[in-house]
MDAnalysis code that builds the backbone (N, CA, C; Angstrom):
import MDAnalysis as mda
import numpy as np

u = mda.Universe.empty(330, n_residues=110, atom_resindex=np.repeat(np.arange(110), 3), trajectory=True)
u.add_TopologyAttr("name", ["N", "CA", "C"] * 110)
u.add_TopologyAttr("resid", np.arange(1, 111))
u.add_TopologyAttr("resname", ["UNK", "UNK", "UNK", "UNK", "UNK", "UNK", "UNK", "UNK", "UNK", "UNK", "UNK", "UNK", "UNK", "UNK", "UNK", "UNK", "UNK", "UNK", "UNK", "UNK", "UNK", "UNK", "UNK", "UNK", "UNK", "UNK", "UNK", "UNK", "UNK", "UNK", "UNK", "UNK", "UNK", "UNK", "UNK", "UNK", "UNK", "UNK", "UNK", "UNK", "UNK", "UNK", "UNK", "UNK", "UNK", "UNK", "UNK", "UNK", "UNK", "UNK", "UNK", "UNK", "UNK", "UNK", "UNK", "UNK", "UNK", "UNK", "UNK", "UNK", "UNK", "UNK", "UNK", "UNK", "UNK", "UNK", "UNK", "UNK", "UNK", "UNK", "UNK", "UNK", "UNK", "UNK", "UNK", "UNK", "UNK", "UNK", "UNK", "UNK", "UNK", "UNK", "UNK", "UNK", "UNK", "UNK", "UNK", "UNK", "UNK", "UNK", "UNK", "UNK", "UNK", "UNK", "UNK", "UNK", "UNK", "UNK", "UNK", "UNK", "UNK", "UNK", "UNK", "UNK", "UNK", "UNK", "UNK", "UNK", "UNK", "UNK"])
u.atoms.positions = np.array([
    [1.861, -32.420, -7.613],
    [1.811, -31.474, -6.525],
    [3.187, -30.944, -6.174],
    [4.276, -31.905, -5.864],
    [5.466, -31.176, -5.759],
    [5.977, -30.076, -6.585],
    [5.823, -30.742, -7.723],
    [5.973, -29.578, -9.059],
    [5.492, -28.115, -8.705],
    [3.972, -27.956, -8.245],
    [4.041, -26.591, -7.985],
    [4.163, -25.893, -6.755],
    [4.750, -26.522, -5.843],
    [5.589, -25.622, -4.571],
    [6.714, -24.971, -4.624],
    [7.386, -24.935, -5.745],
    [8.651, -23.919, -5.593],
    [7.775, -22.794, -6.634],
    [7.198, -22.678, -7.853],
    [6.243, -21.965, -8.223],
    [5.660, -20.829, -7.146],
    [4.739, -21.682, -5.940],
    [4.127, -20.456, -5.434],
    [5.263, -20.222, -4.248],
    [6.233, -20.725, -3.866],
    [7.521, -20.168, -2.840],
    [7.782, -19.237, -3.838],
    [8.406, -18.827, -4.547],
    [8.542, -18.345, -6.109],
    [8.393, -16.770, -5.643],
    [6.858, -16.768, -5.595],
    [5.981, -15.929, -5.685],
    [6.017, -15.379, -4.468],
    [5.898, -15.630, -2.913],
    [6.335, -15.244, -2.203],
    [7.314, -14.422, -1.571],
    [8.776, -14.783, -2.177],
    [9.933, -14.432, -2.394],
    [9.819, -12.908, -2.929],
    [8.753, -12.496, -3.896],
    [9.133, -11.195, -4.971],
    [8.541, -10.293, -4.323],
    [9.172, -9.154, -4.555],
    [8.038, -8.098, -4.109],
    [6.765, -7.620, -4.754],
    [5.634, -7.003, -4.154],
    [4.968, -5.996, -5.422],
    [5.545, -5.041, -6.141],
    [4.906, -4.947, -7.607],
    [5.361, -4.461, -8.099],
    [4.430, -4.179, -9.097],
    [3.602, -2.685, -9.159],
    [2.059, -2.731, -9.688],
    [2.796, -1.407, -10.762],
    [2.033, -2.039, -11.933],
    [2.008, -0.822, -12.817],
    [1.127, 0.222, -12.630],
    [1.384, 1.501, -13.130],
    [0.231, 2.588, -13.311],
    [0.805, 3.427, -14.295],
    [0.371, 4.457, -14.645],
    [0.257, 5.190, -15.836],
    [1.486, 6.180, -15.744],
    [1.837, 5.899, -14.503],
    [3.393, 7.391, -14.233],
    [4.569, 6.235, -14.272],
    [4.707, 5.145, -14.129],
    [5.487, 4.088, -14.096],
    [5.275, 2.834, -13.264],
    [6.507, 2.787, -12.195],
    [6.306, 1.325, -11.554],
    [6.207, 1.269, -10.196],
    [5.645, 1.206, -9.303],
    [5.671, 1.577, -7.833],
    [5.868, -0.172, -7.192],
    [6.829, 0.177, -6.568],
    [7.655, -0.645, -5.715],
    [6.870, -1.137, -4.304],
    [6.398, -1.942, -3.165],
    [6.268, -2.048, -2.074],
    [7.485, -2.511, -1.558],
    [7.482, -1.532, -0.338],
    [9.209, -1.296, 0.370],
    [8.985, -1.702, 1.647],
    [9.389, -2.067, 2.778],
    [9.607, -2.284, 4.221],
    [10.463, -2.150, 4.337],
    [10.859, -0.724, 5.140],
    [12.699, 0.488, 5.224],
    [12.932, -0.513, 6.837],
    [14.230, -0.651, 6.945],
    [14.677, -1.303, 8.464],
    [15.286, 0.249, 8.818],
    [15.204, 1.323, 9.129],
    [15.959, 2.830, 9.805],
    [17.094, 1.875, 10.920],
    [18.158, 3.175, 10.788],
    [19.130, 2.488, 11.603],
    [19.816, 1.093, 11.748],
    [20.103, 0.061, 10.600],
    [20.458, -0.970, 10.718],
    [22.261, -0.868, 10.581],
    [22.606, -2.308, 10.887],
    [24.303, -1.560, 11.004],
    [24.668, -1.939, 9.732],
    [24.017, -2.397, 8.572],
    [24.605, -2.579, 6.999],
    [22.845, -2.049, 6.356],
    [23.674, -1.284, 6.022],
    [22.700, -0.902, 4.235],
    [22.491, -1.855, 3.147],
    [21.470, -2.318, 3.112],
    [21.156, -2.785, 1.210],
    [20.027, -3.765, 1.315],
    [19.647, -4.788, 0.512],
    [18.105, -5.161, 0.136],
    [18.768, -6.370, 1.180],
    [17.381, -6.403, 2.219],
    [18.004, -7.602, 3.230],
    [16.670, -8.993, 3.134],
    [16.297, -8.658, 1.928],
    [14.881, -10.167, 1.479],
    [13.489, -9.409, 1.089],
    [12.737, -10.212, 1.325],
    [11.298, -9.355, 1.010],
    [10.022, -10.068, 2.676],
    [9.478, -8.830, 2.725],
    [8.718, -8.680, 3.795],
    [7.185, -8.950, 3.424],
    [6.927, -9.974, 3.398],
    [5.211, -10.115, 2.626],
    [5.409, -9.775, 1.633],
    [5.207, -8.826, 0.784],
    [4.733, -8.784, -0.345],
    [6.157, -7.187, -0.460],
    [6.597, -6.882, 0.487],
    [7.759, -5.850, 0.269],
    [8.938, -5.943, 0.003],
    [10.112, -4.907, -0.717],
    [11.449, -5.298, -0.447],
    [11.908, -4.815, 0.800],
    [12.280, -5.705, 1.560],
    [12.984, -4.954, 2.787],
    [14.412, -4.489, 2.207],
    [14.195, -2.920, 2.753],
    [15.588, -2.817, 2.653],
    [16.219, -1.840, 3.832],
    [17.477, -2.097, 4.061],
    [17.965, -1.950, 5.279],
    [18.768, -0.475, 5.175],
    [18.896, 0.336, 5.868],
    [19.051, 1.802, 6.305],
    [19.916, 2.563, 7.164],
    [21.152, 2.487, 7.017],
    [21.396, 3.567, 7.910],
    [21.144, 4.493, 9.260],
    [20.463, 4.958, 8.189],
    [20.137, 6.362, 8.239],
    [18.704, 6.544, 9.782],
    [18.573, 7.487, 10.590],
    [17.401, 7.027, 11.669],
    [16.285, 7.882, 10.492],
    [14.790, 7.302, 10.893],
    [13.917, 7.853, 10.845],
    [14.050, 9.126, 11.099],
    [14.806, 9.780, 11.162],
    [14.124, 11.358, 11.888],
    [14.431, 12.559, 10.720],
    [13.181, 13.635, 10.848],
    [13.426, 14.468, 9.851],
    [13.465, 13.962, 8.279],
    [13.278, 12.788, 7.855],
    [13.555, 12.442, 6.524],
    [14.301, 11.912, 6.205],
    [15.359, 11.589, 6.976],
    [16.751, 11.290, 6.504],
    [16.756, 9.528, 6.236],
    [15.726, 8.408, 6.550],
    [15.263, 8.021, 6.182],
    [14.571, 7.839, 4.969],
    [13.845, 8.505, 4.350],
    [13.222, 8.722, 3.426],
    [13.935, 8.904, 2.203],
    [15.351, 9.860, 2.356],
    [16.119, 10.861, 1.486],
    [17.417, 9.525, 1.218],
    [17.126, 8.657, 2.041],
    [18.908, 7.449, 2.455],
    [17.994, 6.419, 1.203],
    [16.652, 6.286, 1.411],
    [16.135, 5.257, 0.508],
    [15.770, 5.495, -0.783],
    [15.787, 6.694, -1.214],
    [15.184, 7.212, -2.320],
    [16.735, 7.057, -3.187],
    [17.736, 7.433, -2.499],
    [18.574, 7.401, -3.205],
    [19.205, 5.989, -3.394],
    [19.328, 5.473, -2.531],
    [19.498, 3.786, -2.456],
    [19.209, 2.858, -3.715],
    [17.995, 3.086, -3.587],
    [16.995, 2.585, -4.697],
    [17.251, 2.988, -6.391],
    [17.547, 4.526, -6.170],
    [17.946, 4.656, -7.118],
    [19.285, 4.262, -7.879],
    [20.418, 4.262, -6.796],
    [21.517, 3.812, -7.268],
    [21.483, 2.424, -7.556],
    [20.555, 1.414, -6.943],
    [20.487, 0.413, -6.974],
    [19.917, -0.242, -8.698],
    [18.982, 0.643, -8.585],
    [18.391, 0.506, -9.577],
    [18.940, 0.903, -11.326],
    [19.927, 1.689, -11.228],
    [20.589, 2.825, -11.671],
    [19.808, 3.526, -12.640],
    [18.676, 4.176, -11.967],
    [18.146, 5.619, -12.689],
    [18.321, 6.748, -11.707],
    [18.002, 7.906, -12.446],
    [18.607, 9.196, -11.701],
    [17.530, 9.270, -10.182],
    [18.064, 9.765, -9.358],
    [17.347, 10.219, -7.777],
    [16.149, 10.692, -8.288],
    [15.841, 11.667, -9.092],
    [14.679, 12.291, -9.360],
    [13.789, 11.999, -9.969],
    [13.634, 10.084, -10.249],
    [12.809, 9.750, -11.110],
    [12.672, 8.666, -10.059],
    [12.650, 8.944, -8.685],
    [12.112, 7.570, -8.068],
    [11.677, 8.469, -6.705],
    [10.475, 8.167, -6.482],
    [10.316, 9.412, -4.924],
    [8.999, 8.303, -4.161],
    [8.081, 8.712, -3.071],
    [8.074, 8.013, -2.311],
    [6.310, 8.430, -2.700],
    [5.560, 7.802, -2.535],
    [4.371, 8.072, -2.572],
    [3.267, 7.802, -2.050],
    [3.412, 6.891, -0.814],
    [3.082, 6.442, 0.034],
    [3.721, 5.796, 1.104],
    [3.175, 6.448, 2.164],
    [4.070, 5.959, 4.034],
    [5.076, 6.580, 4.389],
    [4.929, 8.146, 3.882],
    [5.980, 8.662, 3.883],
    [6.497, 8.918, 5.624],
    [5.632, 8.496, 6.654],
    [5.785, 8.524, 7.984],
    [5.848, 7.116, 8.503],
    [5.720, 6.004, 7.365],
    [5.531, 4.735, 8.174],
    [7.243, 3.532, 7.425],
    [7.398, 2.656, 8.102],
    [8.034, 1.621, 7.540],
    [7.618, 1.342, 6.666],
    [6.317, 0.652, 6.087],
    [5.844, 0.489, 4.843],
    [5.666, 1.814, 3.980],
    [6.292, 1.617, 2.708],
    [6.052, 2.719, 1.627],
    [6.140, 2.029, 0.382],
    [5.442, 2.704, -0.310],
    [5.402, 2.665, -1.801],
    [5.701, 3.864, -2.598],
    [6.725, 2.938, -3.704],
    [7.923, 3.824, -4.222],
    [8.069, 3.972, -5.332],
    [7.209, 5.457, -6.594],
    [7.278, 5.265, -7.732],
    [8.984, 5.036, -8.418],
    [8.475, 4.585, -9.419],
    [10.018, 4.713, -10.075],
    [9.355, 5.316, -11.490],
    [9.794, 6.609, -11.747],
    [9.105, 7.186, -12.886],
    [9.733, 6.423, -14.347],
    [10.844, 6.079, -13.957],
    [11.561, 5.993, -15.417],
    [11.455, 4.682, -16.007],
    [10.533, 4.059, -15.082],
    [10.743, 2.205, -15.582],
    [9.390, 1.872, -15.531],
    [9.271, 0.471, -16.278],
    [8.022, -0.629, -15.843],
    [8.475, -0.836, -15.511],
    [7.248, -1.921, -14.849],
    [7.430, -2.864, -13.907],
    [8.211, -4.066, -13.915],
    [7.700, -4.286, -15.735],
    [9.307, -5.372, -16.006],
    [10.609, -5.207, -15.613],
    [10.866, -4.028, -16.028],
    [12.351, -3.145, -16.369],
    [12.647, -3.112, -14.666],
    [11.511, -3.154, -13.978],
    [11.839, -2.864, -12.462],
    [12.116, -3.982, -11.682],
    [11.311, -4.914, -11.692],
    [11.737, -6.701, -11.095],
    [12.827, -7.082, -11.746],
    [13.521, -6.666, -13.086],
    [14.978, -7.673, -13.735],
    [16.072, -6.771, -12.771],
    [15.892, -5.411, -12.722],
    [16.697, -4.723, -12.347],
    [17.305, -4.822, -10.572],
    [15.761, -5.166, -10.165],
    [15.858, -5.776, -9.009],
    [16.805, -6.787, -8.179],
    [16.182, -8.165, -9.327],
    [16.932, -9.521, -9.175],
    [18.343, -9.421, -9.778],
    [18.381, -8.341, -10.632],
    [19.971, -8.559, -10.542],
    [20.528, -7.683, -9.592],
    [20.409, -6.885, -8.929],
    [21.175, -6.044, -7.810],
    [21.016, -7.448, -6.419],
    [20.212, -8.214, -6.288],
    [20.358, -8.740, -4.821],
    [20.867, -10.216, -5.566],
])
C-alpha cells in the first residue's frame, strides 16, 4: 500500500492534458493581477498560472497566450485559448505539440 501513494500524489500534481486531432489542449487556472508571473502549481486537474496582467479587455487572455508560449517555446500563434475565454478556468490548444511533447515541456519549465 505505501508503494502506491506517491503514484496517485503523482497524478494529482499534473495537469490535464487531453489529446485531439488539432493538437494538445492544456487545462489552465489564470491568477489575473498577481505580483509575480509564471506557473505557481496545479489547481485540480489545472496549471495555475500566475498573471500580471488584470482581466480586463483581454489583456489577460493576450499575457497568457503568450506566456505559455514562451514557456513552452513554440510560436504565439500556435497556442490560443479555446475555452473560458471570460472565466479563470480555460483550456488552451497548443497547435504545434502532443500531448507528450506538451507535459515534458511543461515539467521542464517549472
Amino acid at each position: 500500500m505505501l508503494g502506491e501513494a506517491p503514484e496517485f500524489v503523482g497524478k494529482l500534481l499534473k495537469p490535464r492534458i487531453d489529446q485531439t486531432a488539432e493538437g494538445a489542449v492544456l487545462s489552465v487556472r489564470v491568477q489575473p493581477r498577481a505580483r509575480r508571473q509564471g506557473i505557481a502549481g496545479v489547481h485540480g486537474e489545472a496549471l495555475k498560472v500566475a498573471l500580471r496582467a488584470p482581466p480586463v479587455d483581454g489583456a489577460a487572455n493576450a499575457a497568457l497566450v503568450k506566456f505559455l508560449g514562451e514557456t513552452c517555446g513554440v510560436p504565439t500563434r500556435s497556442v490560443r485559448i479555446v475555452g473560458g475565454q471570460s472565466a479563470r478556468a480555460k483550456r488552451v490548444l497548443f497547435e504545434a505539440l502532443d500531448a507528450e511533447s506538451l507535459a515534458r515541456r511543461l515539467e521542464d519549465a517549472s
